[in-house]
VEXROSE-492142 format. One record per residue (C-alpha): residue number from 1; residue in one letter; x, y, z. Coordinates in steps of 0.5 Angstrom, whole numbers, plus 500, padded with zeros to 3 digits. Layout:
N
<node n="NUM" res="A" xx="X" yy="Y" zz="Z"/>
...
***
This chain:
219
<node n="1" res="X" xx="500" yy="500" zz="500"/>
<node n="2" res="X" xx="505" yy="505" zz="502"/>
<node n="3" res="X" xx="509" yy="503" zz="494"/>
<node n="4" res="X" xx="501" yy="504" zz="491"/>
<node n="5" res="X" xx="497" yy="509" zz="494"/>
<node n="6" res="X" xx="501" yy="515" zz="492"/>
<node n="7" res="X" xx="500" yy="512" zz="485"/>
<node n="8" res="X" xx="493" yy="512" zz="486"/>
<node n="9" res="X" xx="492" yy="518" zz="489"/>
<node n="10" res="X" xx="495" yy="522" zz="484"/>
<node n="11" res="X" xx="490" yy="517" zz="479"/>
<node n="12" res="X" xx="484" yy="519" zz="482"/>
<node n="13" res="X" xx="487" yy="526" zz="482"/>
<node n="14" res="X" xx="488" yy="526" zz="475"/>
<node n="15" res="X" xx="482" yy="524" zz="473"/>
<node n="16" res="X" xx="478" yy="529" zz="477"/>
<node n="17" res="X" xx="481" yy="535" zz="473"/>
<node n="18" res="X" xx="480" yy="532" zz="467"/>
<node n="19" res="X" xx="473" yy="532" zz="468"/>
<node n="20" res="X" xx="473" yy="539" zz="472"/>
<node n="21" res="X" xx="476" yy="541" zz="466"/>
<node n="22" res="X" xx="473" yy="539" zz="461"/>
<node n="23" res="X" xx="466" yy="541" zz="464"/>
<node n="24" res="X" xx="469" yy="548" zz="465"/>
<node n="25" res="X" xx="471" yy="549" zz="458"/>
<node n="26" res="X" xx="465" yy="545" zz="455"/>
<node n="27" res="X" xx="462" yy="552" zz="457"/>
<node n="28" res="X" xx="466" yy="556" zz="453"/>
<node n="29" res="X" xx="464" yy="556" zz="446"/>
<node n="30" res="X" xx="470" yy="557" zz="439"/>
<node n="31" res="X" xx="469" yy="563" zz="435"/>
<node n="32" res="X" xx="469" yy="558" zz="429"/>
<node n="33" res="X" xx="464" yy="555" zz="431"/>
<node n="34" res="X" xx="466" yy="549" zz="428"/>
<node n="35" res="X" xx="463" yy="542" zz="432"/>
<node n="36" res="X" xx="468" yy="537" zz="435"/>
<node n="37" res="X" xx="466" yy="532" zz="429"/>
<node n="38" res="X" xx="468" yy="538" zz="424"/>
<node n="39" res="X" xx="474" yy="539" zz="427"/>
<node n="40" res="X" xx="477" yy="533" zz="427"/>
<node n="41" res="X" xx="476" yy="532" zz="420"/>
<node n="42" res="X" xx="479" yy="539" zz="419"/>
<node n="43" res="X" xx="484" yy="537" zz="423"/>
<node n="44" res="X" xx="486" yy="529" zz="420"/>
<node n="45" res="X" xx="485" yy="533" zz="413"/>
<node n="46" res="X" xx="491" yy="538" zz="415"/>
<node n="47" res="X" xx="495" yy="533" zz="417"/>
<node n="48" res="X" xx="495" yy="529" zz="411"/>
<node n="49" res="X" xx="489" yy="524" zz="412"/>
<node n="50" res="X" xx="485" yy="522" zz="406"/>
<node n="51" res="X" xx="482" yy="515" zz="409"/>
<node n="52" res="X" xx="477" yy="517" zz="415"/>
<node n="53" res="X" xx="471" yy="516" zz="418"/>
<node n="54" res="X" xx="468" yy="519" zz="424"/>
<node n="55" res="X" xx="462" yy="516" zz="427"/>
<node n="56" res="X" xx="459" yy="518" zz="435"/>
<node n="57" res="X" xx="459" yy="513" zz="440"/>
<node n="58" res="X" xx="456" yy="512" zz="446"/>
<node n="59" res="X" xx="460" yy="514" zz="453"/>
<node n="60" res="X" xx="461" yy="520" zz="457"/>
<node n="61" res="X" xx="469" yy="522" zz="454"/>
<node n="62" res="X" xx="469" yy="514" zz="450"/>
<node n="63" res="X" xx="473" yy="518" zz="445"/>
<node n="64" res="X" xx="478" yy="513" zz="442"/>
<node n="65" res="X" xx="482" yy="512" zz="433"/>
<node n="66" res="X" xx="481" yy="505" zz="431"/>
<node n="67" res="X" xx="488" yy="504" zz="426"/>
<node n="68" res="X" xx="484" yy="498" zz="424"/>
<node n="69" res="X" xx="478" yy="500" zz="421"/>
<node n="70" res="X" xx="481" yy="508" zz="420"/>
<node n="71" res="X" xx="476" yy="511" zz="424"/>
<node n="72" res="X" xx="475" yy="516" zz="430"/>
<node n="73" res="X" xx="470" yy="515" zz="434"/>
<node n="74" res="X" xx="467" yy="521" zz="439"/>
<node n="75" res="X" xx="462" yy="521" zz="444"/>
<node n="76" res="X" xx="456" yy="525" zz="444"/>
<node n="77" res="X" xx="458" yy="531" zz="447"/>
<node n="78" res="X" xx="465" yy="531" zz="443"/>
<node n="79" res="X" xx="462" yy="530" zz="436"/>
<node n="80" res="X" xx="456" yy="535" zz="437"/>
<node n="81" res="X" xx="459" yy="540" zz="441"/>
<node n="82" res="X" xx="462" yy="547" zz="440"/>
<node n="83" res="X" xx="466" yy="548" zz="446"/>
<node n="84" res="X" xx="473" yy="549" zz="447"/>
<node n="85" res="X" xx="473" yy="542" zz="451"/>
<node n="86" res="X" xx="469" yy="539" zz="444"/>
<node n="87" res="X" xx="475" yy="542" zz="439"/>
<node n="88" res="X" xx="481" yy="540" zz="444"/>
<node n="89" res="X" xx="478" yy="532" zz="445"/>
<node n="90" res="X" xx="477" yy="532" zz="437"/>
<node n="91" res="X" xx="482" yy="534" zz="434"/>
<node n="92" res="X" xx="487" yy="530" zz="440"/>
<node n="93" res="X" xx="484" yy="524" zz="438"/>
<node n="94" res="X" xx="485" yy="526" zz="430"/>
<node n="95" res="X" xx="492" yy="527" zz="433"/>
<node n="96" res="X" xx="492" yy="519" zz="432"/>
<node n="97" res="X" xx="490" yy="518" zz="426"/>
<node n="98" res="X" xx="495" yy="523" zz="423"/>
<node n="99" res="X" xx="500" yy="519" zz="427"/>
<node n="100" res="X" xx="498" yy="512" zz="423"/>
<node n="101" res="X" xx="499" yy="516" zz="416"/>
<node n="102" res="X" xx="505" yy="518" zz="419"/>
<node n="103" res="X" xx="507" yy="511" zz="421"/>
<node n="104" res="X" xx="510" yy="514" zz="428"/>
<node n="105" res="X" xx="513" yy="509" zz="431"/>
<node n="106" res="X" xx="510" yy="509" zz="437"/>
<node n="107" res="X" xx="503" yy="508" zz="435"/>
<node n="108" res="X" xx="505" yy="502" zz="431"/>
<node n="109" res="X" xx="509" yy="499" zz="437"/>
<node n="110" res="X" xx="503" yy="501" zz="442"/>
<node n="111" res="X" xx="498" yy="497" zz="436"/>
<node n="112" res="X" xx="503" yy="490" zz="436"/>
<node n="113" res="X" xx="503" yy="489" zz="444"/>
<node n="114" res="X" xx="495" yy="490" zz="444"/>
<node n="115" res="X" xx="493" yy="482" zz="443"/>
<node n="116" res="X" xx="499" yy="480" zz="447"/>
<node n="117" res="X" xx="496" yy="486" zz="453"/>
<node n="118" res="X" xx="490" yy="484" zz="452"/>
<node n="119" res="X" xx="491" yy="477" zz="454"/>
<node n="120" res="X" xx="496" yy="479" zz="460"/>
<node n="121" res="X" xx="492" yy="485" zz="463"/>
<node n="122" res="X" xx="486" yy="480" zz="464"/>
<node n="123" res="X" xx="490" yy="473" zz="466"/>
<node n="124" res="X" xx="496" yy="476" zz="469"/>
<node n="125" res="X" xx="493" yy="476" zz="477"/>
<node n="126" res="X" xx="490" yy="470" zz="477"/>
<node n="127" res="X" xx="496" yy="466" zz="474"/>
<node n="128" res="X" xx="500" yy="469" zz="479"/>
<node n="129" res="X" xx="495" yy="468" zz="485"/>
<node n="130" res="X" xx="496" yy="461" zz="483"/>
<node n="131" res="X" xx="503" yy="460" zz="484"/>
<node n="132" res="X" xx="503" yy="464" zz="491"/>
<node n="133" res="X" xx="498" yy="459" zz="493"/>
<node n="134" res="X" xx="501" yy="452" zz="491"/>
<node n="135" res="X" xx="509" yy="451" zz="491"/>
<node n="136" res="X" xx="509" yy="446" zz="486"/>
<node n="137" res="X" xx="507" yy="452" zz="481"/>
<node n="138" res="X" xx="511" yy="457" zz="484"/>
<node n="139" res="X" xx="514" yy="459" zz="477"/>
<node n="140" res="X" xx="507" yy="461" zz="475"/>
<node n="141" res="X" xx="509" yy="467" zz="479"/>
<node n="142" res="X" xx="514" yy="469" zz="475"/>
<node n="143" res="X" xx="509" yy="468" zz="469"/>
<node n="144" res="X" xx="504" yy="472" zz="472"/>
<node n="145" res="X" xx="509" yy="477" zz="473"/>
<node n="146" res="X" xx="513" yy="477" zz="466"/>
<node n="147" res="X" xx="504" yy="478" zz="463"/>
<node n="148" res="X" xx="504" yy="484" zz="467"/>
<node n="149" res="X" xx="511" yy="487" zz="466"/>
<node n="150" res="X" xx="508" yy="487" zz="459"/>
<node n="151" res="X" xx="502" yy="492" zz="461"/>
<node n="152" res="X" xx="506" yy="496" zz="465"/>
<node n="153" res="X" xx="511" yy="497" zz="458"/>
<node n="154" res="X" xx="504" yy="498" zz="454"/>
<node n="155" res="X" xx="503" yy="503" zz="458"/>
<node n="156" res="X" xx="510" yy="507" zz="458"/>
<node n="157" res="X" xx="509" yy="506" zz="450"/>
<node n="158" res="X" xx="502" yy="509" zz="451"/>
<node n="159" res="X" xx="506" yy="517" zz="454"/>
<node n="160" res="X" xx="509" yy="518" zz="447"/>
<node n="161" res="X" xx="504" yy="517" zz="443"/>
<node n="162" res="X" xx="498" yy="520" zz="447"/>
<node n="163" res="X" xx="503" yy="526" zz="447"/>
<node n="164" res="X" xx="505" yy="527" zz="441"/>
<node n="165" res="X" xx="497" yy="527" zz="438"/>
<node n="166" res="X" xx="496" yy="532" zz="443"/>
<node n="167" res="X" xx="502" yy="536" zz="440"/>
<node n="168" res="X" xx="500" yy="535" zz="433"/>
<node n="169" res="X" xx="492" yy="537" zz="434"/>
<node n="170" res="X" xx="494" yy="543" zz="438"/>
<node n="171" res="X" xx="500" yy="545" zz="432"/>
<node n="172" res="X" xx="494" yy="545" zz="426"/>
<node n="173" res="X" xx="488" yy="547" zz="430"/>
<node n="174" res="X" xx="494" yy="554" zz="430"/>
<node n="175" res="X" xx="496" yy="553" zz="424"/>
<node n="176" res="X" xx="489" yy="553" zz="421"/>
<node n="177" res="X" xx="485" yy="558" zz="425"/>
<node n="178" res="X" xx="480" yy="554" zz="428"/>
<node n="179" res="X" xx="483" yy="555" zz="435"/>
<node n="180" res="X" xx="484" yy="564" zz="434"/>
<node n="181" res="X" xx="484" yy="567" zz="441"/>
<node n="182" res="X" xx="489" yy="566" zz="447"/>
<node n="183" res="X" xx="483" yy="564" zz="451"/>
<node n="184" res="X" xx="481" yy="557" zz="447"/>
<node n="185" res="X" xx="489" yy="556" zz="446"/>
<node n="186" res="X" xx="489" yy="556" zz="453"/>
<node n="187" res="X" xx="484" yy="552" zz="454"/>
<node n="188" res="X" xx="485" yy="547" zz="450"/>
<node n="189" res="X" xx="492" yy="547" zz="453"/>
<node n="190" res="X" xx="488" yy="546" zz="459"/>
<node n="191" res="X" xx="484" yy="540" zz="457"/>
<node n="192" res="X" xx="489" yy="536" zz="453"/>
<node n="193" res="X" xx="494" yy="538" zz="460"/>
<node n="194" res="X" xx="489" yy="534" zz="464"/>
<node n="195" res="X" xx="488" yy="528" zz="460"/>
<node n="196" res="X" xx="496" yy="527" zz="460"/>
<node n="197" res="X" xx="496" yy="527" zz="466"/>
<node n="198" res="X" xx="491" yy="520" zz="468"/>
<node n="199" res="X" xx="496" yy="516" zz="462"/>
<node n="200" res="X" xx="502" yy="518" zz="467"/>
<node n="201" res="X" xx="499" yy="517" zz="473"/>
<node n="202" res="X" xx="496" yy="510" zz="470"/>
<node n="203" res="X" xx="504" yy="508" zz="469"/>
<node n="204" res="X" xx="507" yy="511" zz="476"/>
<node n="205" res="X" xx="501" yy="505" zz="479"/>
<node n="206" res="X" xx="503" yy="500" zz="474"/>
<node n="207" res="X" xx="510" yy="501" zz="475"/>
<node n="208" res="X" xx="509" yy="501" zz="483"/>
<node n="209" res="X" xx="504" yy="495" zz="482"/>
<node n="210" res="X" xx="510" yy="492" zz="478"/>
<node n="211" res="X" xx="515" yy="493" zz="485"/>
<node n="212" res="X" xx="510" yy="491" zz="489"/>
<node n="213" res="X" xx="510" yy="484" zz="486"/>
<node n="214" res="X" xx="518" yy="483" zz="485"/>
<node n="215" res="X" xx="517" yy="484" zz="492"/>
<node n="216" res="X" xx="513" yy="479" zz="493"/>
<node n="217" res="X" xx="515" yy="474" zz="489"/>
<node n="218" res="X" xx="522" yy="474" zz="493"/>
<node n="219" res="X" xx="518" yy="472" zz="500"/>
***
């Protein structure tokens, strides 16, 4: 707990501000008047992408790019709304899209280790408790850690590419006057701020989760 908790509390805070802020700048309107939908397209087009659909998904902030299908899914109050908060989503996620076109390397790492993460986020645990409760097993502990450290080092891949397309959408959402004053930059700034901060301290409780482990196995 002493290893864990600061990690979780940092979560917990991190995921307060992105929706103290996103609730915050939802308020504030963009004087393109542009919706999130028409945003990320102007976005993904400035950046090169030819190839994307963008449909509406259900879920508060459920916003996700599908390299598979190339298509960008936005939640209610991003695809219809006009705030800053809308803009600064959207064109993050549009973010992505550019990246596949781009071929940026981390994107294609992050989408490699997906089958393999998938697998590991949902048995690591039950194959490490395994070898914990019976000796003769107890290289399952190992196997189980080995799972784990793979999640832990999805989500290290994760912080580049979540970065990188918020840098992106902000370069061209300038550059192409859908965000014109201080004040939406600011709150794009903001938004986008907020949302990196849930992936680092996603990493910090996974990495203290990892150390925690370790520690077990040695006993």
């Amino acid at each position: 707990m002493i290893l864990i908790t600061p990690a979780l509390l940092l979560a917990l805070w991190a995921s307060a501000r992105v929706q103290s802020n996103f609730a915050k700048y939802a308020q504030v309107g963009v004087r393109s008047g542009m919706t999130g939908a028409e945003a990320a397209r102007a976005v993904a087009t400035a950046g090169g992408v030819t190839e994307l659909k963008i449909e509406e998904t259900q879920g508060f902030l459920s916003d996700h790019y599908d390299p598979r299908t190339r298509t960008l899914r936005l939640s209610p109050q991003v695809f219809r709304g006009r705030s800053i908060s809308s803009i600064a989503v959207a064109a993050h996620e549009a973010g992505h899209s550019i990246q596949h076109v781009k071929a940026y390397l981390w994107l294609n790492l992050r989408s490699q280790m997906v089958p393999v993460v998938k697998f590991g986020s949902a048995a690591w645990i039950w194959i490490f408790m395994a070898g914990a409760l019976f000796s003769s097993m107890r290289y399952l502990q190992d196997v189980g850690i080995v799972l784990f450290a793979a999640t832990v080092l999805f989500q290290l891949v994760t912080l580049p590419v979540e970065f990188d397309a918020s840098n992106r959408a902000k370069a061209v959402l300038a550059s192409s006057g859908i965000v014109s004053t201080q004040e939406e930059a600011q709150g794009v700034n903001k938004v986008l701020g907020a949302a990196a901060m849930t992936y680092v301290a996603g990493a910090l409780t996974a990495i203290m989760t990892l150390v925690y482990l370790l520690m077990r196995r040695r006993d």
